[in-house]
C-alpha positions as CSV (number, residue, x, y, z in Angstrom):
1,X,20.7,15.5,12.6
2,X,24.4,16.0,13.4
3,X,27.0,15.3,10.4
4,X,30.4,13.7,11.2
5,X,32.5,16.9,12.0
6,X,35.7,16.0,10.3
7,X,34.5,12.9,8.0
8,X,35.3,13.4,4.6
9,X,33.1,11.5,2.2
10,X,33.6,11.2,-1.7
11,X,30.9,10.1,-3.7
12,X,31.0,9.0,-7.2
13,X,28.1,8.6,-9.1
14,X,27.5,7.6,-12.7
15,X,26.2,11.1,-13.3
16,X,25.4,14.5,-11.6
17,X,22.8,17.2,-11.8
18,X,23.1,20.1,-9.4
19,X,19.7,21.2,-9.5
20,X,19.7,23.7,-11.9
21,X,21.8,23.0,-15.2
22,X,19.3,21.9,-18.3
23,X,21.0,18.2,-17.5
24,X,22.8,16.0,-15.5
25,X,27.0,15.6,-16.7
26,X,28.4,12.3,-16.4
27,X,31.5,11.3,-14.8
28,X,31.8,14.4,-12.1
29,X,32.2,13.2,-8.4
30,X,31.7,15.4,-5.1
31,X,33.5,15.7,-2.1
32,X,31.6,16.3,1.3
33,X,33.2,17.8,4.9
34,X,31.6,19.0,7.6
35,X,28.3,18.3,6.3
36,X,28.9,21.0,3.3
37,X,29.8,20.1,-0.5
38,X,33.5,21.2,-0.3
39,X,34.0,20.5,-4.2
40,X,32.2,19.0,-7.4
41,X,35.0,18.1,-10.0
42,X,35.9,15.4,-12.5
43,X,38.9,12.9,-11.4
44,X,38.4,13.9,-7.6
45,X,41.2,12.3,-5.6
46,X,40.1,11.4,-2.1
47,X,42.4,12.2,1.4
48,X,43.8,9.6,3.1
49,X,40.8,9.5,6.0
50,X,37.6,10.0,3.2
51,X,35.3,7.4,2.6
52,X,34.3,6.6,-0.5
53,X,31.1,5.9,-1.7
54,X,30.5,4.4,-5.6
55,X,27.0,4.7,-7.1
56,X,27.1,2.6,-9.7
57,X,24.2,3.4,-12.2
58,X,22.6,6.3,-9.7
59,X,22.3,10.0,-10.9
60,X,23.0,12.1,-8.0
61,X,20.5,15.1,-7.5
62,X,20.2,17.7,-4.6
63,X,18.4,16.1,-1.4
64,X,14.8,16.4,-2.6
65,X,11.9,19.0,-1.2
66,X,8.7,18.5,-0.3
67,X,7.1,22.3,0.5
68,X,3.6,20.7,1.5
69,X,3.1,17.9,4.1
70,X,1.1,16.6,6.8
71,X,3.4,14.8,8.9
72,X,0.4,13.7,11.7
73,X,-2.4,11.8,11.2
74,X,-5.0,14.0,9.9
75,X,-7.8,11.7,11.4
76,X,-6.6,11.8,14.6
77,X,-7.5,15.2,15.6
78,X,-9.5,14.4,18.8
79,X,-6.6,11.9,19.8
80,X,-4.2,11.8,22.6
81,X,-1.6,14.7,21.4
82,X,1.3,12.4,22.8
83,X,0.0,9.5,20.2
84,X,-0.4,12.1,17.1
85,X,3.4,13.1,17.6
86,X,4.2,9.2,17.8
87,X,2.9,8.4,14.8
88,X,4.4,10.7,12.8
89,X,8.2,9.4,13.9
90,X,7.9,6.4,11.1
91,X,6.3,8.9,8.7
92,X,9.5,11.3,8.8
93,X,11.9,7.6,8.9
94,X,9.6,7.4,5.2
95,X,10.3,10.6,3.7
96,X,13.6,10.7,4.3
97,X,14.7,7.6,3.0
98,X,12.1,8.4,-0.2
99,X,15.4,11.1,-0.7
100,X,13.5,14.1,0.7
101,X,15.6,15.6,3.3
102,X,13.7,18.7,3.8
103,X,9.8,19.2,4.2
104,X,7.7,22.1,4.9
105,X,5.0,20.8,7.2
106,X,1.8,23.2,6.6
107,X,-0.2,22.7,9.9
108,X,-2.7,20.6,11.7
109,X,-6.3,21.0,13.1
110,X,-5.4,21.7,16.5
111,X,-1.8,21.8,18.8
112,X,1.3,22.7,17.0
113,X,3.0,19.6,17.4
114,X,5.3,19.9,14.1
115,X,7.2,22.4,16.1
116,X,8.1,19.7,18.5
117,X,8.9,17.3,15.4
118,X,11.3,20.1,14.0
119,X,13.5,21.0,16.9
120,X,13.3,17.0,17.7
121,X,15.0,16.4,14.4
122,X,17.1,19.3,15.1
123,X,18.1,18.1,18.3
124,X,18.8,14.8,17.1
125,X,16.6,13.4,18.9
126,X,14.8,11.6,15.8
127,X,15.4,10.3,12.2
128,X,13.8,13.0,9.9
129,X,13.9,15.4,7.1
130,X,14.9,19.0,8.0
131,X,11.0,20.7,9.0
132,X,9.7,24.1,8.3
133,X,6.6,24.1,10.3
134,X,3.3,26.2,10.0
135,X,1.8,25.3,13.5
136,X,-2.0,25.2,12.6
137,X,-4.6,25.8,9.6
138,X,-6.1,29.3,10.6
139,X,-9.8,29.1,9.3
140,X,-12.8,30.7,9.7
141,X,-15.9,28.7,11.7
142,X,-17.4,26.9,9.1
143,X,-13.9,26.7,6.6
144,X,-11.6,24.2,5.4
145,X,-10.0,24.0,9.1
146,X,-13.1,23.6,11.6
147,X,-12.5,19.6,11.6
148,X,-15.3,18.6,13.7
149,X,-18.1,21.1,13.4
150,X,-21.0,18.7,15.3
151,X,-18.9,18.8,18.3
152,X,-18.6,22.3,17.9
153,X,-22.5,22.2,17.3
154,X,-23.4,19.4,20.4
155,X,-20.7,20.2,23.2
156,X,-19.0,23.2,22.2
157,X,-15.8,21.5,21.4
158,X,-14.1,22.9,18.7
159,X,-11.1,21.9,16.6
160,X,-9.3,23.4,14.5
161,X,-7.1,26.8,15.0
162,X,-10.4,28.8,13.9
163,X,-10.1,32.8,13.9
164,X,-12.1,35.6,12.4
165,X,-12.5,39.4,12.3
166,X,-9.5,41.6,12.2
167,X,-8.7,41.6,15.9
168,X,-9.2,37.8,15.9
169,X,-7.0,36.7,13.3
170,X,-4.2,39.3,14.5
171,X,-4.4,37.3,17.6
172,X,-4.4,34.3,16.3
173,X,-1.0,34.9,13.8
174,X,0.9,35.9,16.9
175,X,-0.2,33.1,18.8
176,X,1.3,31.4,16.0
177,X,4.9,33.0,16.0
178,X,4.8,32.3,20.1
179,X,4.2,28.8,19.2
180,X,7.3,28.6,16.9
181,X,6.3,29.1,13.9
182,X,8.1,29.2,10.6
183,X,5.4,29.8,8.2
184,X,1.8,31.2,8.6
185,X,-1.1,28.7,6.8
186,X,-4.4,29.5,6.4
187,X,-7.2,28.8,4.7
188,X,-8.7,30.9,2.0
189,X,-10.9,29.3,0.5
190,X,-12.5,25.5,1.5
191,X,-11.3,22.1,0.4
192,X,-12.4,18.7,-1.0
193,X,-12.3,17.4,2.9
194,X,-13.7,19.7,4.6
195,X,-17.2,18.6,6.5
196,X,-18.9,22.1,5.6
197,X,-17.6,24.0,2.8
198,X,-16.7,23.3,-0.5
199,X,-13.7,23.7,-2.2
200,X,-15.6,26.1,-4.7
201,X,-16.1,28.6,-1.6
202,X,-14.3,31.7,-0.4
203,X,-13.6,31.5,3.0
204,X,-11.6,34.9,4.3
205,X,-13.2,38.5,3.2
206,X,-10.3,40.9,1.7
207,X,-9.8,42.7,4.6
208,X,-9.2,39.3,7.0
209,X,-6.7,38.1,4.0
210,X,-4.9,41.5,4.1
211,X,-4.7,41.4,7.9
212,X,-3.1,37.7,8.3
213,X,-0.5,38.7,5.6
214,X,0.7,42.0,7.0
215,X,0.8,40.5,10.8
216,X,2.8,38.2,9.5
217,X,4.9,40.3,7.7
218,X,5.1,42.2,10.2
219,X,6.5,39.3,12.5
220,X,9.2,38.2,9.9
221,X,7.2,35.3,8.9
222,X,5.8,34.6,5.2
223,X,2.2,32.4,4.3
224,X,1.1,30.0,2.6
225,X,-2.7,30.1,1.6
226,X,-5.1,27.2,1.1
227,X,-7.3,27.8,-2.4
228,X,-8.7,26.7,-5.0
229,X,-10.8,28.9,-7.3
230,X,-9.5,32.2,-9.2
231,X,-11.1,34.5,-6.8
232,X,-10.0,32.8,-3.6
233,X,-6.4,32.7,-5.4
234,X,-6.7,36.6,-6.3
235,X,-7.5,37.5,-2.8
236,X,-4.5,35.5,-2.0
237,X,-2.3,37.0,-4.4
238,X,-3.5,40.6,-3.6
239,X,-2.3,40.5,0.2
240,X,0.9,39.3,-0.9
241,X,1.0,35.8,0.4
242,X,4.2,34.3,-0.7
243,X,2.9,30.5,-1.9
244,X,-0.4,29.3,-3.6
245,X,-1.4,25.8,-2.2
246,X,-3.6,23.6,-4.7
247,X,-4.8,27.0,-7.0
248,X,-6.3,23.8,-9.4
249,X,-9.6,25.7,-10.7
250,X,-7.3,29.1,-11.4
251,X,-7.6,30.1,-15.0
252,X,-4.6,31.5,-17.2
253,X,-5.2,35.0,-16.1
254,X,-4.8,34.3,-12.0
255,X,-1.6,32.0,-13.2
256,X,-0.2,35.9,-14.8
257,X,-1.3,37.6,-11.7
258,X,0.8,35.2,-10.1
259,X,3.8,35.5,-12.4
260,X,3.4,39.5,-12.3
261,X,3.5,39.2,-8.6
262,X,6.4,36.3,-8.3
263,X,4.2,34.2,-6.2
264,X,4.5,30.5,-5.9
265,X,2.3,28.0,-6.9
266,X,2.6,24.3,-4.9
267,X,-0.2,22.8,-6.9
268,X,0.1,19.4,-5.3
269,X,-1.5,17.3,-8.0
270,X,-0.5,13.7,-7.2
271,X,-3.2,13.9,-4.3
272,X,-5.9,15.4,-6.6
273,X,-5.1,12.2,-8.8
274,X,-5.3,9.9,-6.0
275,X,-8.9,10.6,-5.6
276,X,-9.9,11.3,-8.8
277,X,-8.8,7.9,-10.0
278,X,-11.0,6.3,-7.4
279,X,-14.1,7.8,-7.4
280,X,-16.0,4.4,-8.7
281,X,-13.9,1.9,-5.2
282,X,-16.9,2.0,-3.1
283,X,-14.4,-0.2,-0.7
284,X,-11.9,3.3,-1.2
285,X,-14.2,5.6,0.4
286,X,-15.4,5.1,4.1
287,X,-18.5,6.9,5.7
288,X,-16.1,9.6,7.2
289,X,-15.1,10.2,3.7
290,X,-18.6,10.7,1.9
291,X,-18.6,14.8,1.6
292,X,-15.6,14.3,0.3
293,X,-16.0,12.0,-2.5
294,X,-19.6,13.8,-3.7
295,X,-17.2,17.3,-3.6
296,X,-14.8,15.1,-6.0
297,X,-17.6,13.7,-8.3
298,X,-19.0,17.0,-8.5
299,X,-16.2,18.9,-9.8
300,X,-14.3,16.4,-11.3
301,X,-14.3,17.5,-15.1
302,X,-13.5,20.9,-13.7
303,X,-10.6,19.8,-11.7
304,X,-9.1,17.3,-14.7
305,X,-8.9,20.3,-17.0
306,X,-7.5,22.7,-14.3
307,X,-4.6,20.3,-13.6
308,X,-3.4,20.7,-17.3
309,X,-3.1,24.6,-16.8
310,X,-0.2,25.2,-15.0
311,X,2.4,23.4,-17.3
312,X,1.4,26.0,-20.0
313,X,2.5,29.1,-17.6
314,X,5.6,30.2,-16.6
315,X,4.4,30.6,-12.3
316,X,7.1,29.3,-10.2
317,X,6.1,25.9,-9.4
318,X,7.2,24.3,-6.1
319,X,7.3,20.8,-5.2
320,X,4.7,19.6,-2.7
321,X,2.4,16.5,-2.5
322,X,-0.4,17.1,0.3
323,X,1.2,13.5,1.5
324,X,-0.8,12.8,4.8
325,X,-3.7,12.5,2.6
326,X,-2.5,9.9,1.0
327,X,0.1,7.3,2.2
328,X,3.8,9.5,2.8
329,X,5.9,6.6,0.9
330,X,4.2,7.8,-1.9
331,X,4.7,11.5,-2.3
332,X,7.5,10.8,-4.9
333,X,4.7,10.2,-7.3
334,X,4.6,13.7,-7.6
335,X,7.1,13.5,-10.2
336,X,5.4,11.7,-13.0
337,X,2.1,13.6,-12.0
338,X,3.9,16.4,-13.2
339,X,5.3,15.4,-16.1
340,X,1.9,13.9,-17.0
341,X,0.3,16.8,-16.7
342,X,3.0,18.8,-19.3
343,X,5.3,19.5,-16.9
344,X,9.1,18.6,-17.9
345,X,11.2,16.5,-16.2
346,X,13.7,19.2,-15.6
347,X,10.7,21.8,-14.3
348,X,9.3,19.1,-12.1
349,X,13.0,18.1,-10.6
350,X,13.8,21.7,-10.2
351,X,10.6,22.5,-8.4
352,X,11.7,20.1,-5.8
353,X,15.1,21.3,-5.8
354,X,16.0,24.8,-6.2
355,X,12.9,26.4,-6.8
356,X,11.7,24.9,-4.0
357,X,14.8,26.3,-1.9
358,X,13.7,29.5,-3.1
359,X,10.3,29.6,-1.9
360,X,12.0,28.5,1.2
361,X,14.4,31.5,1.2
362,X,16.8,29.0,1.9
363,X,20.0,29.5,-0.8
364,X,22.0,26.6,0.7
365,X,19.5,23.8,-0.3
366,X,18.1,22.4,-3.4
367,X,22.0,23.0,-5.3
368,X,24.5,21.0,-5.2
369,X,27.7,23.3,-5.4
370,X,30.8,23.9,-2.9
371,X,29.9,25.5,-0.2
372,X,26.1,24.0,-0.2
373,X,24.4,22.2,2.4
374,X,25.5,18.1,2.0
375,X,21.7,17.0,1.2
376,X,21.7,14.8,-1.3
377,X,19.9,11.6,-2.7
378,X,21.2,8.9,-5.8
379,X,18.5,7.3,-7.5
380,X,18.7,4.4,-9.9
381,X,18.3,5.4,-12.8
382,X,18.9,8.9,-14.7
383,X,15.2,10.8,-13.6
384,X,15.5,13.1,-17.1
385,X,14.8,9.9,-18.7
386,X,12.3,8.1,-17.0
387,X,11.0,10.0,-14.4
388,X,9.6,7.1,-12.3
389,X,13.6,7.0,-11.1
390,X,12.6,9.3,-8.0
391,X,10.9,6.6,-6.6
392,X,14.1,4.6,-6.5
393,X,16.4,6.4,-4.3
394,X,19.5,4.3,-3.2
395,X,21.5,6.5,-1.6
396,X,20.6,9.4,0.7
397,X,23.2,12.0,2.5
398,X,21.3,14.6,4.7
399,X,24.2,17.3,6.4
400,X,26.8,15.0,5.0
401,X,25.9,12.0,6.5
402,X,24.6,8.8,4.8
403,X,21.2,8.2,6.0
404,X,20.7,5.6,3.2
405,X,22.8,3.2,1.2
């Protein structure tokens, strides 16, 4: 959304971290214009036309990212496509205002209605983090992405973006890029949700893996991949996919592939979590939801000890939560997920800052340094400390313009 052109803010927080130093320093301030940081200093004087803005007992962080969301209703894939894009306009209102001013948005069953959302936000037109949008979910007939496989069955209906076979899935990744996209999704192996598969399966042969990643290579554009288990992540790895979605059954060696290869791992555990830790609500799970909590029961001792791995590697872990499958307001939850699970504070607050701007390939987010995109959020609280603090974000700037306060 716009930023005032020539409003000058200066904010002055209790302390600072700019999203890659081993801590936050007290007592520096940082002066915005033009919806860039134009200087972090101690003692800051403002101009005469700068607002000031005093954050009493806030740490202020880079504006946080969120590098795997579903933004529409994931249950609404046979709805009106006019009524899945509505409901997603509170959902970004959410996010934003949770201090996440940029999210990647990895794809839906059917139309690519995120790349409306995007250029919507862009355009001003809405209230919203910053979107990098995969359009759809490529998967096979009978993967993680064919949503409804007993219309498919019965009337011949499918949904989902589902591609096979060289030829198919070349089609299908350019139909992607004409749709807008920014990032190529796909799913490599099956999921926890999924009607037919399991998330145990392998759901692309090498070749098809190979294929998606060099036409989209080709087209400028990198991808994410949807697996679980070490051969699924392998395949993924191999074809030189740039991010690892979920990965939680890999096993230390995969985790060194993927540090040998500099490949990204968004292990969104908070979701896993969210299941896990209501396995025995029978009042949690509706009959839609059945497969999906017998896939959970089933590999649940598995997926506990998988969650632990990561922490103990050096992979470059990126922030994202899956949120969509769980309520949005809580994808900040994330963060003591993390730390939970062995990760530090300052590993889990950089993978949703500059590590995440990394995987991104986006240099001017997730830092907060002159010249540096204005996206910012204060939370109560100093988040090295308690890490709960990124659920209390009091102040949000997004291009320089205070979104929150």
């Amino acid at each position: 959304m716009p930023a005032s052109v020539h409003r000058e803010i200066l904010l002055r927080p209790d302390r600072l971290w700019d999203g890659i130093a081993d801590a936050p320093v007290e007592g520096l301030a940082v002066l915005v214009r033009d919806g860039h940081v134009a200087s972090v200093a101690h003692d800051l004087v403002p101009g005469p036309e700068a607002d000031v803005l005093d954050m009493p007992g806030c740490t202020l962080l880079p504006g946080f990212i969120d590098c795997h969301v579903h933004l529409l209703d994931e249950g609404a894939e046979t709805g009106p496509a006019a009524y899945q894009t509505l409901t997603a306009v509170p959902v970004l209102r959410t996010l934003l205002r949770n201090g996440f001013t940029t999210v990647r948005d990895l794809g839906s069953a059917h139309l690519p209605l995120n790349v409306s959302l995007r250029d919507a936000v862009e355009d001003g037109l809405i209230e919203g983090p910053r979107i990098l949008a995969a359009p759809n979910i490529l998967s096979p007939r009978g993967g993680h992405g064919d949503k409804k496989p007993d219309l498919a069955q019965r009337y011949g209906h499918q949904i989902g973006t589902l591609a096979e076979g060289v030829e198919g899935l070349r089609r299908a990744v350019r139909e992607q890029a004409r749709s807008g996209a920014d990032w190529i999704k796909f799913a490599g192996g099956g999921g926890f949700s999924s009607p037919v598969d399991s998330p145990t399966s392998t759901s692309y042969s090498r070749v098809e893996v190979h294929t998606i990643v060099a036409t989209a290579d080709d087209l400028g554009l990198p991808c994410a991949a949807h697996v679980f288990t070490d051969r699924a992540v392998m395949r993924a790895v191999t074809a030189g996919v740039r991010s690892v979605e979920h990965g939680c059954f890999a096993t230390p060696p995969t985790y060194r592939a993927m540090e040998e290869a500099g490949t990204f791992l968004v292990p969104t555990q908070y979701v896993q979590t969210h299941f896990l830790d209501r396995l025995d609500d029978d009042a949690f799970w509706d009959g839609s939801m059945v497969f999906a909590r017998e896939n959970y029961r089933e590999n649940a001792e598995t997926l506990r000890e998988g969650l632990l791995r990561p922490a103990r590697t050096a992979v470059k872990t990126a922030f994202g939560t899956d949120a969509g499958m769980f309520p949005h307001a809580d994808n900040w939850r994330e963060f003591p997920t993390l730390v939970d699970h062995g990760y530090t504070a300052l590993r889990a607050l950089r993978a949703a800052t500059s590590t995440a701007a990394d995987l991104l390939g986006r240099p001017d987010l997730g830092i907060v340094a002159p010249g540096a995109t204005a996206d910012l959020v204060a939370l109560e609280g100093d988040p090295f400390q308690d890490i709960t603090a990124t659920g209390r974000a009091r102040h949000v700037i997004q291009r320089g313009r205070p979104v929150r306060r």
